[in-house]
C-alpha positions as CSV (number, residue, x, y, z in Angstrom):
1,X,27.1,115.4,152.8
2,X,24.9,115.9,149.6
3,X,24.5,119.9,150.9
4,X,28.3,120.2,150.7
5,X,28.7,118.1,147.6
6,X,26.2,120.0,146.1
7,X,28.2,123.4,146.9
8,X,31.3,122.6,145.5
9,X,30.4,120.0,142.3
10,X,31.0,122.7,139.5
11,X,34.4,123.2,140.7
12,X,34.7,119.3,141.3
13,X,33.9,119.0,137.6
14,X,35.6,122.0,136.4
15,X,39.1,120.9,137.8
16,X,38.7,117.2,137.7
17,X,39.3,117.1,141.1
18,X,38.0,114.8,144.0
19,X,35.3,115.8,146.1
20,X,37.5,116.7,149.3
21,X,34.7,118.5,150.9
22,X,32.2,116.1,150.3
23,X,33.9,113.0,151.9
24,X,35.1,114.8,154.8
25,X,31.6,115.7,155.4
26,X,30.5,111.4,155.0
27,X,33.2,110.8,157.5
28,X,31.9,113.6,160.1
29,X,28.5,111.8,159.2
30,X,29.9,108.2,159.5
31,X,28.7,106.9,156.1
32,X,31.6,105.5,154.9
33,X,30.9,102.6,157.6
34,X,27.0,102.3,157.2
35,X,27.3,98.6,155.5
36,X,29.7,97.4,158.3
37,X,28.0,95.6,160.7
38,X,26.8,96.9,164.3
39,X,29.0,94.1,165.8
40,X,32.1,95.5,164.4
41,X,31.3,98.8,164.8
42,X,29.2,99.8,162.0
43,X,25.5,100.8,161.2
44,X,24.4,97.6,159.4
45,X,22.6,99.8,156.9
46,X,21.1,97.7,154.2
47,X,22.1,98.3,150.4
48,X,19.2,99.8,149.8
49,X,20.0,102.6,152.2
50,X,23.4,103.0,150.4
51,X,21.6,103.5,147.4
52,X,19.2,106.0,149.1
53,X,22.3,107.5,149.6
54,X,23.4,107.1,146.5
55,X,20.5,108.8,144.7
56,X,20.4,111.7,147.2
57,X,24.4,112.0,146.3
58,X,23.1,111.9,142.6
59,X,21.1,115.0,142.6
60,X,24.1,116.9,144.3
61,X,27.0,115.9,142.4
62,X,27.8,113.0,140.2
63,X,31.3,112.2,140.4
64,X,31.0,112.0,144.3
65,X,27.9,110.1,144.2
66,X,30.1,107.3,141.8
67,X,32.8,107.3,144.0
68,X,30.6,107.1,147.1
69,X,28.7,104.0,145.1
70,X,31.7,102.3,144.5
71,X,33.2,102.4,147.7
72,X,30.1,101.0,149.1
73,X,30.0,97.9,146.5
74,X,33.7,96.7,148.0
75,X,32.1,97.4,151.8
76,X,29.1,94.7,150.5
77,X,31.7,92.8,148.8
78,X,33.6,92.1,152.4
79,X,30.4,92.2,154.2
80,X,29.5,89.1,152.2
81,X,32.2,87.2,151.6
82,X,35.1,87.9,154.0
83,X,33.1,88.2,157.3
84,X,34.5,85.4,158.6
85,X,37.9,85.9,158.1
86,X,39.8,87.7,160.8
87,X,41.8,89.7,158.7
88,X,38.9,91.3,156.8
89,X,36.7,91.6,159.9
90,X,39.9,94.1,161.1
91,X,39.9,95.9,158.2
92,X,35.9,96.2,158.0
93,X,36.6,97.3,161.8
94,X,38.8,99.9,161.0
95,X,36.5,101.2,158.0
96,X,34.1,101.8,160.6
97,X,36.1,103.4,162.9
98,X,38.5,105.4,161.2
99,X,36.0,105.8,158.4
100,X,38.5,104.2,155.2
101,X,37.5,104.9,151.7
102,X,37.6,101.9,149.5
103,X,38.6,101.8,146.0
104,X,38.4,99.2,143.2
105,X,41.2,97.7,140.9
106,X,39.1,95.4,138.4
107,X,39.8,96.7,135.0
108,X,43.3,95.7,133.5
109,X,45.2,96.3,130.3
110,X,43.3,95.7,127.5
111,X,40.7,93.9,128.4
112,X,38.7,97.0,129.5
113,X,35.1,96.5,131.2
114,X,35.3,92.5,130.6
115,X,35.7,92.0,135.2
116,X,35.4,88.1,134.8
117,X,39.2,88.0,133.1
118,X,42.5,88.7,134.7
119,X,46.2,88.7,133.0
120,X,47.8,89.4,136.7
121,X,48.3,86.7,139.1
122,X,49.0,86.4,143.3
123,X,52.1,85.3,143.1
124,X,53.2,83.3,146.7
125,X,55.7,83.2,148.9
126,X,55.6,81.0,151.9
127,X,52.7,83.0,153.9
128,X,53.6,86.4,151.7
129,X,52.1,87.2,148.5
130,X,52.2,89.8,146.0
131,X,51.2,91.0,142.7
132,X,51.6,94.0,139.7
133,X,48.8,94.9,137.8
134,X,48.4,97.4,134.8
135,X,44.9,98.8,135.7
136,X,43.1,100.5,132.9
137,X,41.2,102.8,135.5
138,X,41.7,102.7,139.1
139,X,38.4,105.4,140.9
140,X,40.0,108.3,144.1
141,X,43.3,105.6,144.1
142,X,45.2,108.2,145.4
143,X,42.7,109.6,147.6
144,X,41.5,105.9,149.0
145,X,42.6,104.3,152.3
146,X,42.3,100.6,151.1
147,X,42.0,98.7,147.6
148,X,40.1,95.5,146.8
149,X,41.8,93.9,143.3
150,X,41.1,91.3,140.8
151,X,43.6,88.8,139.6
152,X,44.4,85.1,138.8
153,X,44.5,83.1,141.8
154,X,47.8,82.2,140.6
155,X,50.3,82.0,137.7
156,X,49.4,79.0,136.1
157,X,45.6,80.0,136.4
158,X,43.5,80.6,133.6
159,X,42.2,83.9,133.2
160,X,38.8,83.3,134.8
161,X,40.0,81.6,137.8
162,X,39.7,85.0,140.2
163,X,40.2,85.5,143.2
164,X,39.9,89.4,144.9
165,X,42.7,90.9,147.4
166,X,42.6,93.4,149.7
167,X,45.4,95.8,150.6
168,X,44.9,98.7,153.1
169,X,46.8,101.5,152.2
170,X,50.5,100.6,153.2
171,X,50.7,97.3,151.7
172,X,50.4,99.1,148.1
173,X,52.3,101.4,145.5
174,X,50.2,103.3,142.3
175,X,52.4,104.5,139.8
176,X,50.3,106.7,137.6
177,X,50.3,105.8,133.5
178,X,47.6,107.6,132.2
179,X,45.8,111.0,132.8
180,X,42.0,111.4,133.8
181,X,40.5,114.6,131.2
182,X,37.2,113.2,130.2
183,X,33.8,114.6,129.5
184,X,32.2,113.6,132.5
185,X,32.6,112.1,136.0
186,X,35.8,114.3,135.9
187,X,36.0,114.5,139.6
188,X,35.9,110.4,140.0
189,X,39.8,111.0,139.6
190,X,40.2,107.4,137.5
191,X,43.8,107.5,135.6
192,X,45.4,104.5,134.6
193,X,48.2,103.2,136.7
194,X,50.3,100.0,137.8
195,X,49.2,97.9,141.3
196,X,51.8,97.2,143.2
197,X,50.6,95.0,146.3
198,X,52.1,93.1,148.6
199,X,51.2,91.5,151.9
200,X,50.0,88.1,153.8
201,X,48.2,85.3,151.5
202,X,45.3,85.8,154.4
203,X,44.7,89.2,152.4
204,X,42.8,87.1,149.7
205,X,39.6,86.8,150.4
206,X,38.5,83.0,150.9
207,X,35.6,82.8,148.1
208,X,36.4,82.3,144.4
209,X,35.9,85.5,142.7
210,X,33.1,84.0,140.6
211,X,30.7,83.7,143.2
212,X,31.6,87.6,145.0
213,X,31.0,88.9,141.2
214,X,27.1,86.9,140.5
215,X,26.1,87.7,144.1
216,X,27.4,91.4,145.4
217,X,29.9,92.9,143.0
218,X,27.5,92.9,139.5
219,X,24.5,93.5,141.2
220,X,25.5,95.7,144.0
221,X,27.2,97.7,141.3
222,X,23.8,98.1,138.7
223,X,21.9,99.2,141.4
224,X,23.9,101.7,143.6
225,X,25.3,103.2,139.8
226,X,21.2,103.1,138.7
227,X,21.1,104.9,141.8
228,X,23.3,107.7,141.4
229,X,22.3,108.0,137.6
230,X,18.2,108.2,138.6
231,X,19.2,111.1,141.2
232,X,21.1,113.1,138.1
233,X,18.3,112.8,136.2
234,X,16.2,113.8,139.1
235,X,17.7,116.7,139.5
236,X,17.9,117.9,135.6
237,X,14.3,117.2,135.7
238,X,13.7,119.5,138.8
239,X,16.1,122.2,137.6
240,X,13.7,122.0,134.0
241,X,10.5,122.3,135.8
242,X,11.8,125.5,137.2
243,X,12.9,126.9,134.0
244,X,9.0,125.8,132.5
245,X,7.8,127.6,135.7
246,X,9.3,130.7,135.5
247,X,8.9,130.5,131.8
248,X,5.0,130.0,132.3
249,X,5.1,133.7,134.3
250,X,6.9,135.2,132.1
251,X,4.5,134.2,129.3
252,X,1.4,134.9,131.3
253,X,0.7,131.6,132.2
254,X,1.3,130.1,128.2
255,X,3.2,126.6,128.8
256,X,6.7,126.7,127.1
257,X,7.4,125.5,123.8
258,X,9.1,122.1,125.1
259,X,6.4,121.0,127.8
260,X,6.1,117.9,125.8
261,X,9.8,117.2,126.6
262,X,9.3,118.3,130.5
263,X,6.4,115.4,130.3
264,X,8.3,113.3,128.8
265,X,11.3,113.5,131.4
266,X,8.6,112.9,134.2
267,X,7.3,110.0,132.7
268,X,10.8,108.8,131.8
269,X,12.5,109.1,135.3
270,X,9.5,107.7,136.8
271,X,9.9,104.7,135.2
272,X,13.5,104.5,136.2
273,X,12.6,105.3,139.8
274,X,10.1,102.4,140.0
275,X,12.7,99.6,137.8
276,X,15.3,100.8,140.6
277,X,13.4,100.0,143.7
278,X,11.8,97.1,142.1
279,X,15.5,95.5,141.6
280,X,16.5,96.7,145.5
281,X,13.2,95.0,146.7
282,X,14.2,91.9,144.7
283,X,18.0,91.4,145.5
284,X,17.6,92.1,149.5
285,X,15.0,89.1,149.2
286,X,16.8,87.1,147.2
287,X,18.8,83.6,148.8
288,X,21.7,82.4,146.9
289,X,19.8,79.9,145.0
290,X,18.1,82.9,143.8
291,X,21.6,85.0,143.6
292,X,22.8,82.3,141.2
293,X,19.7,81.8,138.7
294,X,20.3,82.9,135.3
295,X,17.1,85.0,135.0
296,X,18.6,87.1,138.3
297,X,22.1,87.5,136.7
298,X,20.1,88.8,133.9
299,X,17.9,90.9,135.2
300,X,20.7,92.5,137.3
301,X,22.6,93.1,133.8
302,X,19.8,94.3,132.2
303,X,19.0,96.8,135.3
304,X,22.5,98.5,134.2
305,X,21.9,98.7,130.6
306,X,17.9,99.6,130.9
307,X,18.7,102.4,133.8
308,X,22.1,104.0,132.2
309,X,19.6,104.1,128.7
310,X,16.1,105.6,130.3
311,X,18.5,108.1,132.3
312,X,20.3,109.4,129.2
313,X,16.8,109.5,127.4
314,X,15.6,112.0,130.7
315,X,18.4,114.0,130.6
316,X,18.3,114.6,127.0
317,X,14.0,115.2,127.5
318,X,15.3,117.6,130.0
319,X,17.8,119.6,127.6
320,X,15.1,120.0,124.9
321,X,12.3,121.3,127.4
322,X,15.0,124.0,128.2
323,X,16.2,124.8,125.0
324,X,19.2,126.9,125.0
325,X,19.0,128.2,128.4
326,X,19.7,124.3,129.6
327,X,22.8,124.1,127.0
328,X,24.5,127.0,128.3
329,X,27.0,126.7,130.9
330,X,26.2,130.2,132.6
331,X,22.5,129.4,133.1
332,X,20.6,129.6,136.5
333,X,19.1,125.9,134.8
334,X,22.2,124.6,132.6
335,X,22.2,120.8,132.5
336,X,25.3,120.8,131.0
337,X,27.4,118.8,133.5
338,X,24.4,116.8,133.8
339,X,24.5,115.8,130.2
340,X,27.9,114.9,130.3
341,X,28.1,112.9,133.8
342,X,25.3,110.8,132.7
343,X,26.7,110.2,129.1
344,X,29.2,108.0,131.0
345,X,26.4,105.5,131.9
346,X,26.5,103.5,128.5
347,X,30.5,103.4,128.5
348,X,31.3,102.2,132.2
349,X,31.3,98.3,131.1
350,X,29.7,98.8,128.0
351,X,26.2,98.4,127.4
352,X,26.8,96.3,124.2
353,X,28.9,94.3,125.9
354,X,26.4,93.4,128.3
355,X,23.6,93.1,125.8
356,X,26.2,91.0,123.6
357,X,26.7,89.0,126.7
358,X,23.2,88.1,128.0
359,X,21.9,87.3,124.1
360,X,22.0,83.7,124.9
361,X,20.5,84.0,128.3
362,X,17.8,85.8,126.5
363,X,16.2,83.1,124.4
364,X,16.2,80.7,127.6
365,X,15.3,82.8,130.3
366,X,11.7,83.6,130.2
367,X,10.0,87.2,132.3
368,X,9.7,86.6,135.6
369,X,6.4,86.3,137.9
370,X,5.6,89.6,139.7
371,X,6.8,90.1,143.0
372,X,3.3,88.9,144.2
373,X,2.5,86.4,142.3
């Protein structure tokens, strides 16, 4: 899969398109279902293989590396929390076996990145329910087999009573309302549109929202998206240690003028390499006690905004080592998409509203003990 994404990403980028090839390759491959369990058909991969895959994904192409990321944080989410259900363990069934994509519907109107507020409600009817929502950005909607949304549990909720439904891909409408021309992550195909679902009230899954977003949406989300942002600044780090090489030859063996920066970048991605699998190793050993502590909610916050930050700051090492030939578009070692994919890293859920957020967690919750300790 990352061969073929890797082939096609400056077209992907260039026409905003999705990644057609790419994911037709995952399904050949069967990693749209490595999440599901064996016993309904699955691999039982662990998240941390997801986010192997994710970083490997990274280095090829960005925008299908997001999207493959985010269809893997609504496989966790049923894996987690709707096992039980028959329902869900048909459609987890199915994802296996016909290979579904999954997209997300969390964002809505106005309200932007803030996940842990809905205006839309499940309206009920009997055993039939249904809902509208005006999504701010909906990821490959129109490419995706299945949907998992946000909304009030019902119309007299208040906005933080959640609950998340899942439609497969005839229980829903999109109508489109906004374009998708952005800098980066072009190909991630995420226009603004209006949810209409409709189906059986067993489509809801049975936990409260609440407890799906502190233990699998938030911190399945920081690390498969730390993931996919560590493997683009793996690969603008490779493609800049070839430009230093050949720059070395050329200058009989004098280092470049920006080997500081190509340093820099090492030490820089290094870091964000090790604070990754230090955060995988920590959530797969983690029991809900653990899932619900506020120094783990925290930390997992603090993952996104510390990762999308030390990637930007590699990237941007990386385009000073290489100087201009890194800022063209027409150069063997451009980094230019790279620049602007990973640019998105601070914006998707703002990092100051994260940082805003966890201030008062900050002055109670104290650094942790090392793993071995």
């Amino acid at each position: 899969m990352a061969a073929t994404a890797a082939q096609s990403a400056a077209e992907v980028d260039r026409l905003a398109r999705f990644p057609d090839e790419a994911f037709a390759a995952a399904r050949q491959q069967r990693l749209l279902g490595m999440l599901v369990p064996q016993e309904l058909g699955g691999e039982g991969a662990r998240v941390s293989d997801a986010a192997d895959v994710c970083y490997t994904l990274g280095r090829a192409c960005a925008s299908t590396a997001m999207i493959f990321a985010m269809h893997q944080i609504m496989v966790a989410v049923l894996v987690r929390h709707a096992r039980n259900s028959q329902w869900h363990r048909d459609l987890l069934a199915r994802i296996a076996d016909e290979q579904l994509l999954v997209a997300s519907s969390t964002t809505e109107g106005q309200g932007g990145g803030d996940l842990r507020t809905s205006s839309c409600a499940v309206q009920h009817n009997g055993p039939r329910m249904s809902l509208v929502k005006e999504a701010t950005v909906v990821s490959y909607g129109a490419q995706a087999d299945a949907i998992l949304t946000t909304a009030r549990r019902s119309p007299d909720a208040p906005p933080s009573d959640q609950v998340l439904v899942a439609f497969a891909k005839d229980n829903y409408q999109l109508e489109t309302i906004t374009t998708w021309d952005t800098l980066g992550m072009r190909g991630t195909c995420s226009p603004g549109v209006v949810l209409k679902g409709r189906g059986g009230s067993e489509q809801v899954l049975p936990e409260p929202y609440h407890i799906i977003h502190a233990h699998t949406m938030m911190p399945v989300a920081h690390l498969t998206w730390s993931a996919v942002w560590s493997g683009v600044a793996a690969d603008a780090f490779d493609r800049t240690r070839k430009f230093a090489r050949k720059a070395a030859r050329g200058a009989g063996g004098q280092a470049p003028v920006g080997i500081a920066h190509l340093t820099r970048a090492n030490m820089l991605l290094r870091t964000l390499r090790a604070t990754v699998a230090s955060a995988l190793q920590r959530f797969e050993i983690a029991g809900p006690d653990d899932l619900e502590s506020l120094e783990f909610q925290n930390a997992m916050n603090l993952l996104k905004v510390n990762a999308s930050e030390t990637a930007i700051a590699t990237v941007m090492s990386c385009l000073q080592a290489c100087g201009l030939n890194g800022y063209r578009n027409d150069s063997d070692f451009s980094i230019a998409r790279h620049i602007r994919d990973i640019l998105s890293t601070s914006i998707m859920i703002n990092n100051d509203r994260i940082l805003a957020s966890a201030g008062t967690a900050s002055m109670v919750v104290g650094i942790p003990p090392l793993l071995s300790e």
